[in-house]
C-alpha positions, 0 to 999 in steps of 0.5 A: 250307476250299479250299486258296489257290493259290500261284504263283511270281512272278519278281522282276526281271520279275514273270512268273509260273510254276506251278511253281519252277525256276531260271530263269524262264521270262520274262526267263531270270534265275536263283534270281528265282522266289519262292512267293506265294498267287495272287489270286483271279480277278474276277466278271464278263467277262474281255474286255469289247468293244474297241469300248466305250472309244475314247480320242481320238487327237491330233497330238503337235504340236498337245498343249499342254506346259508346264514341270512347276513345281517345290517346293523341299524346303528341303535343297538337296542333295536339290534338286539330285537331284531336278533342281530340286525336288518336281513336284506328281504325281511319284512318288518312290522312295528306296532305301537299305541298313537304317540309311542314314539315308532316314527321317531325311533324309524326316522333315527334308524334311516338316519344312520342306515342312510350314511352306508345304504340307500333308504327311503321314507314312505309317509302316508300320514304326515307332510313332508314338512312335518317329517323334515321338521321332525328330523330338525327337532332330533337334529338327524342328519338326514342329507342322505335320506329320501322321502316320498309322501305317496299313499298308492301302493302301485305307485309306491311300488313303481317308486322302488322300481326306478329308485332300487332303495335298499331299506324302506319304511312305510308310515303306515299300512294303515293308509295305504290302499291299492286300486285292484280293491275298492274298499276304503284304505284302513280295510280288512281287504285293503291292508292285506292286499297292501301288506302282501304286495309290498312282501312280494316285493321285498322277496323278489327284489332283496329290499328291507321294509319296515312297517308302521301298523295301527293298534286297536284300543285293546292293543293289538295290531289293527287289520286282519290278523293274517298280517301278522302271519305274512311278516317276518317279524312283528315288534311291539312298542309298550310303555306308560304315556307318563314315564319317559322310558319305552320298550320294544318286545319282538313276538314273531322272528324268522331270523332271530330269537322271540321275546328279546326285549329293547329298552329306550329312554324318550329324550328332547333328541329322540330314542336313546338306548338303554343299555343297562334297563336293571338300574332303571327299574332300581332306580327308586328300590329301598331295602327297609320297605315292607311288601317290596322284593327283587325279581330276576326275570328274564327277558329273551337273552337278558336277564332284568332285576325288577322290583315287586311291591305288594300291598296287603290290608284289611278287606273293608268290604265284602269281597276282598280285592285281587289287583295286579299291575304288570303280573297275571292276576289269575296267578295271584289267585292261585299262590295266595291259595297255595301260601296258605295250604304250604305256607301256613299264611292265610290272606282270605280276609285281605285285600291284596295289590300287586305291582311290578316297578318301571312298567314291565310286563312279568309273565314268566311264572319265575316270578312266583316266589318273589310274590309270594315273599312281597305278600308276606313281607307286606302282611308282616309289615317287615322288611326283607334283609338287605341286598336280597333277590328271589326267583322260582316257580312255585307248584300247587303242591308247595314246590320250588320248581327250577327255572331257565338261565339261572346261572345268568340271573344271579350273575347279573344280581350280584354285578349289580351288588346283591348280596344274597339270593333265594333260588330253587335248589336245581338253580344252585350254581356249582361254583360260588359267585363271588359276594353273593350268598345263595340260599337254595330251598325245595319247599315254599315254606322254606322260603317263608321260614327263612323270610322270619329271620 
């Protein structure tokens, strides 16, 4: 019996090399390459003439477009990720860490698809059984969803012929394999010839799909990193193992809008959506707290109150410490430099810890300002006044930058019954907002004099 070829596939580009090294070859990424057997070549003429298919060209103003309708799923939070709802022929791909709860929040979904369109549940993880006793548990009902437990994509895709479902999911890519690639399921080779299979398939047929992919124990999705690139949509499932509440953030959208943000509440009855995330995140906020101060970040389309607590000691060793939990550590660096040039407030002997409240990921530098006044209200030891919330980008040179959608921020800060605000001048709304005093300043040290009162 003739020995299988293998091969080392990277798997952030899928470039492939005879031989592993630490770096690849491609893309120079390092420790990606991964040992995979390597497919067989095909029969027949590698080349075929160039004059053989010639593909009409067509001017782009002349090509009739419309807008791509939209199903709902009947859970708004994932809508509103989704831009709007499911377009028929989109491919999209749900990654999430092991017991996030993207099973559930699918199986939910087809549950309410299924009382108006044809669905179907490919699992390639769990038993019928397992998945039926799941839909008991969430009490779904699911007389009018179908379910296969198959793990071969040419079988798969055979089921879709004869079925013609109208939105599928596939639990996960990660399991499935297809018999033109002699790698083990869980390949480079293998989930991007299973991936691009199955998008062929939802183009050419019009049939939503909607896949489950692994994450690596860095959190991103496992397998080559051109899966990414061949969906129309990638969502991504965050939240902390210990708190009851989950988010979906979407990365990619073809047909919708980025960074749009879902919030889910894990209940013994599944996902439920939250409408309203700011209370949330204020659930536990008190005014008379040093070291703590409102953000009003924003989310895609929705603006988020979060709270952000700082903690300022003494440094007790040789070097102080810079934590930061949910914000960007490399920043913090930067406005402790620029709060002791502009600000007058050194904290070069200090240890220093950020945090931001209910698990959220801040990466908009809106939430300078609001940091910075953390930090001093922490070193201080005094509380900010009442009803307070900040935003605003802060420059090196000590400026109040303006940011995005400030009109949006202080109307949602003052529904929630905030009274006061600091803001960029250029953020400064025309018209008063009723109960809401706004306090625009240009200079960081502005922010730090006002904050003394």
């Amino acid at each position: 019996m003739a020995k299988s070829k293998t091969v080392f596939s990277c798997t952030e580009c899928g470039g492939q090399s005879p031989k592993w090294q630490g770096q690849c070859p491609h893309c120079n990424a390092w420790n990606t390459l991964v040992e995979a057997v390597a497919a067989p070549a095909a029969a027949g003429p590698r080349f075929q003439s160039w004059a053989a298919n010639v593909t009409k060209v067509q001017k782009l103003s002349e090509v009739q477009t419309e807008e791509a309708p939209r199903d709902p799923s009947g859970i708004e939070e994932l809508d509103r990720v989704l831009g709007g709802g499911i377009v028929r022929g989109a491919v999209v791909l749900i990654g999430g860490d092991p017991g996030i709860g993207k099973s559930t929040l699918l199986l939910q979904a087809l549950s309410q698809i299924g009382q108006n369109r044809k669905v179907l549940y490919v699992s390639g993880e769990e038993s019928a059984q397992q998945i039926a006793l799941r839909a008991t548990r969430l009490a779904l009902d699911t007389s009018r969803v179908d379910l296969l437990a198959e793990i071969c994509v040419e079988n798969i895709l055979a089921t879709l012929k004869r079925e013609q479902p109208e939105v599928v999911v596939i639990d996960s890519i990660q399991t499935l394999y297809t018999e033109q690639v002699t790698s083990a399921p869980g390949s480079v080779s293998q989930v991007r010839e299973c991936a691009a299979q199955l998008t062929r398939m939802a183009k050419q047929s019009g049939i939503t799909v909607l896949l489950v992919g692994h994450v690596t124990k860095e959190g991103s999705l496992a397998g080559p990193r051109v899966l990414e690139h061949m969906v129309d949509t990638v969502l991504y499932f965050e939240g902390d193992s210990h708190s009851s509440y989950r988010m979906i953030r979407a990365i990619k959208n073809r047909f919708g809008a980025v960074n749009e943000l879902g919030v889910f509440a894990m209940t013994d009855r599944g996902l439920k959506g939250v409408s309203n995330p700011s209370a949330i995140f204020l659930s536990s906020y008190r005014d008379d707290v040093a070291g703590s101060c409102v953000l009003v970040t924003q989310e895609g389309t929705r603006p988020l109150l979060v709270e952000i607590q700082a903690l300022v000691d003494d440094c007790h060793g040789f070097q102080p410490k810079r934590l930061t939990v949910g914000l960007e550590q490399n920043r913090l660096a930067m406005l402790l430099a620029v709060l002791h040039r502009h600000g007058g407030v050194a904290c070069f002997d200090q240890d220093v810890f950020l945090n931001a409240v209910g698990g959220v990921k801040i990466n908009e530098p809106a939430a300078d300002l609001a940091i910075i006044l953390a930090m001093v209200s922490s070193l201080r030891n005094k509380a900010l006044p009442e009803k307070l919330v900040v935003f605003g980008e802060v420059g090196l040179a000590g400026e109040v930058r303006p940011v995005t959608r400030g009109q949006e921020r202080l109307k949602e800060a003052a529904k929630l019954g905030f009274t006061r605000a600091i803001v960029p001048s250029a953020n400064k709304p025309r018209q008063e907002i009723e109960g809401l005093k706004v306090l625009a300043v240009d200079r960081l040290d502005q922010a730090v004099e006002f904050c003394r009162e």
